[in-house]
C-alpha positions in Angstrom: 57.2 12.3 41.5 53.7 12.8 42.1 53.1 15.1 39.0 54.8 12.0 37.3 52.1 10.3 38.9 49.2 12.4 37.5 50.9 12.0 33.9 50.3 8.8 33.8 46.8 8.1 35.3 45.5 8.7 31.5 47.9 6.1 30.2 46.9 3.7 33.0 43.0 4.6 32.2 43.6 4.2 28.2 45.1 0.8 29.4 43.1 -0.6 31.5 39.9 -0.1 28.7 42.1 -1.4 26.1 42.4 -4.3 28.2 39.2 -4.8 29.5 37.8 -4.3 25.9 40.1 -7.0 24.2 39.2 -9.3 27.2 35.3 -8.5 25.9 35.9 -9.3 22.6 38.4 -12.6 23.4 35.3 -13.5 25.5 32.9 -13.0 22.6 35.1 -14.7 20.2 35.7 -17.9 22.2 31.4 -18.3 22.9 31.4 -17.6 18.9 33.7 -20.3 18.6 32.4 -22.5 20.9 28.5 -21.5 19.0 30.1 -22.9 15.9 31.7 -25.8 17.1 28.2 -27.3 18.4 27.0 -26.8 15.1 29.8 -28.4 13.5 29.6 -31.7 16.0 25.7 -31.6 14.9 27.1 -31.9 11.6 29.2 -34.5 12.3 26.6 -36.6 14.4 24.4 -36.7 11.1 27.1 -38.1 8.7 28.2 -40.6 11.4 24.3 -41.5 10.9 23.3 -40.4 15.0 20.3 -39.0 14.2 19.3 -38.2 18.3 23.0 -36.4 19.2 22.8 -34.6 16.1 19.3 -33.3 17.1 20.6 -32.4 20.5 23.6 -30.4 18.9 21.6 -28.7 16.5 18.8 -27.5 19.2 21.9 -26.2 21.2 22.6 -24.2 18.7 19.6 -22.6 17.9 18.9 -21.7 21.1 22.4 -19.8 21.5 21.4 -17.7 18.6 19.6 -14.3 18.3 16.8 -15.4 17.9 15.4 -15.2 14.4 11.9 -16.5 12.9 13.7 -19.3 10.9 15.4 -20.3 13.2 12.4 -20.6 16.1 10.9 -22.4 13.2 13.6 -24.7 12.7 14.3 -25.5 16.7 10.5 -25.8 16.9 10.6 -28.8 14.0 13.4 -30.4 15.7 12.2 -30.5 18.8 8.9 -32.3 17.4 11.0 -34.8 15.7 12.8 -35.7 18.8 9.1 -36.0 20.5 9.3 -33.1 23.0 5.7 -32.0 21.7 5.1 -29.7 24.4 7.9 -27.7 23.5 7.2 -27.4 20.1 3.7 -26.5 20.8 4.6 -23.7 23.4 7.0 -22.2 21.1 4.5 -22.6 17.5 1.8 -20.8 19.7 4.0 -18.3 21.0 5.4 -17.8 17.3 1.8 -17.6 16.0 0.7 -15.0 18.7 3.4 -12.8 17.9 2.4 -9.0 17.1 5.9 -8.7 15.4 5.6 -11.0 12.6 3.2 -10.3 9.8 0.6 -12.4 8.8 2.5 -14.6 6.5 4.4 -15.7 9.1 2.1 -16.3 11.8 0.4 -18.7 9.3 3.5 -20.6 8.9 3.7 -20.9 12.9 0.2 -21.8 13.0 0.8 -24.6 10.4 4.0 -25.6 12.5 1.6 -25.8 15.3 -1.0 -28.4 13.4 1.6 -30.8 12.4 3.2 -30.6 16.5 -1.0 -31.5 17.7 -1.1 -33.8 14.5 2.1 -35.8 15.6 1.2 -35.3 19.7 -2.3 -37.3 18.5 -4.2 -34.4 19.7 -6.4 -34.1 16.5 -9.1 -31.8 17.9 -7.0 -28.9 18.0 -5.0 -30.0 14.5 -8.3 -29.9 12.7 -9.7 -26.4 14.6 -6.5 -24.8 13.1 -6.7 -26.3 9.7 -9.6 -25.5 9.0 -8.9 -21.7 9.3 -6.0 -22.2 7.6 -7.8 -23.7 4.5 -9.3 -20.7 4.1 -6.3 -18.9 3.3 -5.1 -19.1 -0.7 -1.5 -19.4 0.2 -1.7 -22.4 2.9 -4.3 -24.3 1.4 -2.8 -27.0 -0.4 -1.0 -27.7 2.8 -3.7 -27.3 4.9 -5.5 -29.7 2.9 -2.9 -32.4 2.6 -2.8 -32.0 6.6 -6.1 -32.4 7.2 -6.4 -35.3 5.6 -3.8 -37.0 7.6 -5.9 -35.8 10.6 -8.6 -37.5 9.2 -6.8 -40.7 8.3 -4.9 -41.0 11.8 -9.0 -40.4 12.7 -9.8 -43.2 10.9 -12.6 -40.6 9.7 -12.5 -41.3 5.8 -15.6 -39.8 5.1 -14.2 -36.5 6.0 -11.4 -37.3 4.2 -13.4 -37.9 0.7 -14.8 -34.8 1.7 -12.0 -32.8 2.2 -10.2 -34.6 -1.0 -13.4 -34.2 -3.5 -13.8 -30.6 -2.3 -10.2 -29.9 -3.5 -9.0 -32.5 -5.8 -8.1 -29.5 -8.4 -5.4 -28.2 -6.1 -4.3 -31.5 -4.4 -2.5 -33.0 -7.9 -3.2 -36.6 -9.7 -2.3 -38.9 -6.9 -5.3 -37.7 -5.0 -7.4 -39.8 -7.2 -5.9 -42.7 -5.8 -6.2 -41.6 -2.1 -9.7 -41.7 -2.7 -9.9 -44.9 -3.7 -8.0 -46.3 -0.9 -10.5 -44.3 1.3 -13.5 -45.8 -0.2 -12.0 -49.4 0.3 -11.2 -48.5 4.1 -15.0 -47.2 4.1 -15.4 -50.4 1.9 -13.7 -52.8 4.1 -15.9 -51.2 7.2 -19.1 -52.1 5.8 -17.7 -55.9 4.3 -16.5 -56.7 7.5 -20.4 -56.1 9.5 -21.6 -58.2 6.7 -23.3 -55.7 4.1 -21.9 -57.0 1.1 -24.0 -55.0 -1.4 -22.9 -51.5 0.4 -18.9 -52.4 0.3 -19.6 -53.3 -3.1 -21.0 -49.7 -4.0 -18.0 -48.4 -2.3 -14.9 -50.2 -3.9 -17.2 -49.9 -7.4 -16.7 -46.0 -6.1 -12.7 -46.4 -5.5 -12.5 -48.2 -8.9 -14.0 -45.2 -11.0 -11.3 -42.8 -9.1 -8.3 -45.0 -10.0 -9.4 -47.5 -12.8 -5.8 -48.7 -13.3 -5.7 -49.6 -9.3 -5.3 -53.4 -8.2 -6.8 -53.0 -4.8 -10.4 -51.9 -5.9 -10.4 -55.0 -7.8 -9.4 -57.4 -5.1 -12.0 -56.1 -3.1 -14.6 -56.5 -5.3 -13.1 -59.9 -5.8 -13.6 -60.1 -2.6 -17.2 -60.0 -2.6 -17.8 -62.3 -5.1 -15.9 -64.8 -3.4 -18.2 -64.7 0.1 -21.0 -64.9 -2.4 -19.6 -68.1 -4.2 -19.4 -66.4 -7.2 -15.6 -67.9 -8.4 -15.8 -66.9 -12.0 -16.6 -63.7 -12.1 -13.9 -63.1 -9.0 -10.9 -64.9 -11.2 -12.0 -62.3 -14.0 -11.3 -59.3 -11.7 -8.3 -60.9 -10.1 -7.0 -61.9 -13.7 -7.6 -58.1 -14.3 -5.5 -57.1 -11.1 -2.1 -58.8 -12.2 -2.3 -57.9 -15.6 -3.1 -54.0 -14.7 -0.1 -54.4 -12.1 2.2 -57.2 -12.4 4.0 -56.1 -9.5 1.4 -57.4 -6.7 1.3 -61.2 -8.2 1.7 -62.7 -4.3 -1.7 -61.1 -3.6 -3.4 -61.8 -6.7 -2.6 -65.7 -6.1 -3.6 -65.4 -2.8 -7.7 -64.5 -4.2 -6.7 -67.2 -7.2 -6.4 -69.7 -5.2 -9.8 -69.3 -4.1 -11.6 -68.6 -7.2 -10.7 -72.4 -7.7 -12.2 -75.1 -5.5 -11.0 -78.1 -7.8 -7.3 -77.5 -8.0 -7.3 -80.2 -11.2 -8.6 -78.1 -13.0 -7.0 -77.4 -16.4 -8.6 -73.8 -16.3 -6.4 -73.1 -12.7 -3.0 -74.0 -14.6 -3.7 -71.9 -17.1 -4.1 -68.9 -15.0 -0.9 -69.9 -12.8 1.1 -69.7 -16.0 -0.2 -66.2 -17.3 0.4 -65.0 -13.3 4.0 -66.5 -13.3 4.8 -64.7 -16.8 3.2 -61.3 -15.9 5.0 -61.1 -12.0 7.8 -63.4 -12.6 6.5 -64.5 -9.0 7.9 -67.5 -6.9 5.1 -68.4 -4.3 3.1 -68.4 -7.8 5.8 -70.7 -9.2 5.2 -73.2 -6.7 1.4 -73.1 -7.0 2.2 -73.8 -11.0 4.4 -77.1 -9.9 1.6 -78.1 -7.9 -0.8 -77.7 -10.4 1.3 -79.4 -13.2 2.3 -82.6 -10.7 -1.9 -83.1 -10.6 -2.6 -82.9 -14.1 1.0 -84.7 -15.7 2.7 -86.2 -12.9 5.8 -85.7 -10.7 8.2 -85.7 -13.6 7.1 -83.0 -15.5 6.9 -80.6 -12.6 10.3 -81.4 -11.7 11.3 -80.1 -14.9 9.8 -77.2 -14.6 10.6 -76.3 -11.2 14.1 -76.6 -12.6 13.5 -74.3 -15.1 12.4 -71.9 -12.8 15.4 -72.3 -10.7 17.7 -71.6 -13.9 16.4 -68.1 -13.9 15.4 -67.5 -10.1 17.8 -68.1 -7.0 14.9 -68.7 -4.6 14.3 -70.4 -0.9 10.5 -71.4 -1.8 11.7 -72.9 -5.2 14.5 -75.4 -3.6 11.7 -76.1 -0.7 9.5 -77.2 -3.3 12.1 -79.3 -4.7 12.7 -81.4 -1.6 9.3 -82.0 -1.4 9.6 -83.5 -4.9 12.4 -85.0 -4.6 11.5 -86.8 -1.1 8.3 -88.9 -3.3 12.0 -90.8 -4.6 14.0 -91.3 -1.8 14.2 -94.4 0.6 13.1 -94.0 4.4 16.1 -92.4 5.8 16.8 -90.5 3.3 13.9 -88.7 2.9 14.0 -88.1 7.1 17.1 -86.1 6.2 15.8 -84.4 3.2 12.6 -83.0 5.2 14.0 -82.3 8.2 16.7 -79.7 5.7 13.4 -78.5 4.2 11.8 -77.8 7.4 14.4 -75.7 8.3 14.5 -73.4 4.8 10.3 -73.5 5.4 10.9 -71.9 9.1 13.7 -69.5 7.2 10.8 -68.2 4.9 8.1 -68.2 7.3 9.9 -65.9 9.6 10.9 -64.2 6.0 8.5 -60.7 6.3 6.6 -60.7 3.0 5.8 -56.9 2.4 8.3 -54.3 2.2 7.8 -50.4 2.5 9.6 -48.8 -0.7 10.0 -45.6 1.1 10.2 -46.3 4.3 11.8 -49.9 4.4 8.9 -50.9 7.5 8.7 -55.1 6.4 5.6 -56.8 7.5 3.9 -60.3 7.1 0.9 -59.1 6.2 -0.2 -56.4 4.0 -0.8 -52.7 4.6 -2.4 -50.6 1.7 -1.3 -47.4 4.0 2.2 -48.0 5.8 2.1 -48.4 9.8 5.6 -46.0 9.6 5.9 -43.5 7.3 1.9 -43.9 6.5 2.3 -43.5 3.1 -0.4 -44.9 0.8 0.3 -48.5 -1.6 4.1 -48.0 -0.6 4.1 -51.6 0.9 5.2 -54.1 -2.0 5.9 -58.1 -2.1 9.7 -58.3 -1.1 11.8 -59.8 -3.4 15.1 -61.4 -3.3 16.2 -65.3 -2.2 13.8 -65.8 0.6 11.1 -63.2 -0.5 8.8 -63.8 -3.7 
């Protein structure tokens, strides 16, 4: 019995490690398993549109994997999206004080680390770093772009010119345009403590960057206007909608006050040229208006109708009531205008500007979107109770 015994102490041995090594790999297959299926609920949180769970998934996962440079680079982004900027920051300057990468990607990790101090509103530290960077052949045009987001969030636009003029070549077409935007913010500055000639000199500046742009042109409508100088402000503003139809609502806006005397055959004639080139309601209404001064109530009831023919619109039918109530006996009217002040509370409360990227809506305009803070992205909203 006990030689039996010895015999099979090797089989119990082989056994026991074939056990204990299926048990490993059982072990490693069900944290595998479990690995993938927090990745494939990340998955699912973003087509179910949950942006935050989907976040949390996906930075679960990354940190249960061997650790790769893409992926610290990836969990370092998401964690910046979901705001934890001291995390991102402490793993970008780890990353970028690696000895084990090479230099290519330490300059990735140091750009990561910019855009985590840009977003954290530290901008000190985002600009120190980019302006090393933008030394560098490979990250400049990045480094570039970034630091002149620094500079915008800054409010520092001329350091932003600087940065832009010094490498417009690299920076594409639509860098033209930034600069004119920053010259009418640098514009704007010196309008708004009262030196009119040196906000002229600046938007005159914008306008030779982007020649076709409409905001250059308002601006310097702008100053004609606090001068008293109507006629040569219409002429710009005249220029603005025809070089871009699609800002009409501000164009009548500065039209409007290019015109003291509202009889004025010359004022109807520009309303009509604004309503054909931007199809635009609120301009509609200022056309009725106009028309019921120079040929009477009838014939700007038939056009408003006209207009409402082609264009379902809040701020049309509002201006109908109001027509329609000069005809109607006492209590009639009391019910037609109290209906009226209801659709005129509907459009008020209406946002006027839209962000086309974005979708931020606003009352008033922003050349440079408060959300996504992209440049001219905010546009007159259309639709029934838009323009």
């Amino acid at each position: 019995m006990l030689e039996l015994l010895f015999l099979l102490l090797p089989l119990a041995a082989a056994y026991g490690y074939y056990m204990g090594r299926n048990s490993l790999r059982s072990k490693k297959l069900n944290a595998k398993n479990r690995h993938n299926a927090t990745y494939l609920r990340g998955v699912e949180y973003l087509f179910s549109n949950n942006q935050e769970k989907a976040v949390d998934k996906f930075i679960a996962y990354l940190n249960g994997t061997d650790p790769t440079f893409e992926s610290r680079l990836a969990l370092g982004n998401l964690l910046r999206q979901r705001g934890e900027f001291d995390k991102a920051i402490a793993l970008h300057e780890r990353m970028a004080a690696d000895e084990t990468l090479d230099d290519a990607e330490k300059e990735l990790a140091t750009l990561e680390l910019s855009r985590d101090f840009l977003n954290a509103g530290v901008f000190n530290q985002a600009e120190e770093l980019l302006k090393n960077l933008i030394n560098i052949p490979r990250q400049r045009v990045e480094s570039a772009n970034l630091l002149l987001k620094v500079y915008e969030r800054e409010g520092d636009y001329q350091a932003a010119i600087a940065v832009a003029e010094s490498y417009s070549e690299i920076l594409g077409n639509e860098i033209k345009g930034r600069l004119a935007d920053y010259w009418c913010e640098m514009g704007n500055a010196e309008l708004g403590q009262g030196n009119i000639e040196k906000a002229r000199s600046f938007f005159k500046k914008a306008l030779n960057n982007d020649p076709k742009a409409v905001r250059p042109r308002l601006c310097l409508a702008e100053t004609l206007l606090k001068q008293g100088r109507y006629n040569e402000a219409f002429l710009l503003v005249k220029d603005a909608w025809s070089s871009d139809p699609v800002y009409g609502l501000l164009c009548l806006d500065h039209l409007k006050r290019c015109f003291v005397n509202k009889a004025d055959p010359k004022y109807r004639f520009a309303l009509e040229d604004l309503v054909h080139r931007t199809n635009s309601a609120s301009a509609m209404v200022e056309l009725v208006k106009a028309t019921e001064l120079s040929s009477g109530a009838d014939d700007a009831e038939a056009m408003l109708l006209n207009f409402l023919h082609d264009k379902v619109n809040l701020k049309l039918f509002s201006a109908l009531m109001e027509l329609r109530s000069h005809k109607l006996r006492a209590g009639e009217n009391d019910a037609l205008m109290q209906l009226k002040s209801l659709m005129d509370a509907q459009i008020v409360q209406s946002p006027r500007f839209v962000c086309r990227k974005c979708g931020f809506e606003s009352s008033v305009m922003f050349w440079q979107c408060p959300s996504c803070r992209r440049w001219r992205t905010l546009k007159p909203r259309h639709g029934i109770d838009g323009d």
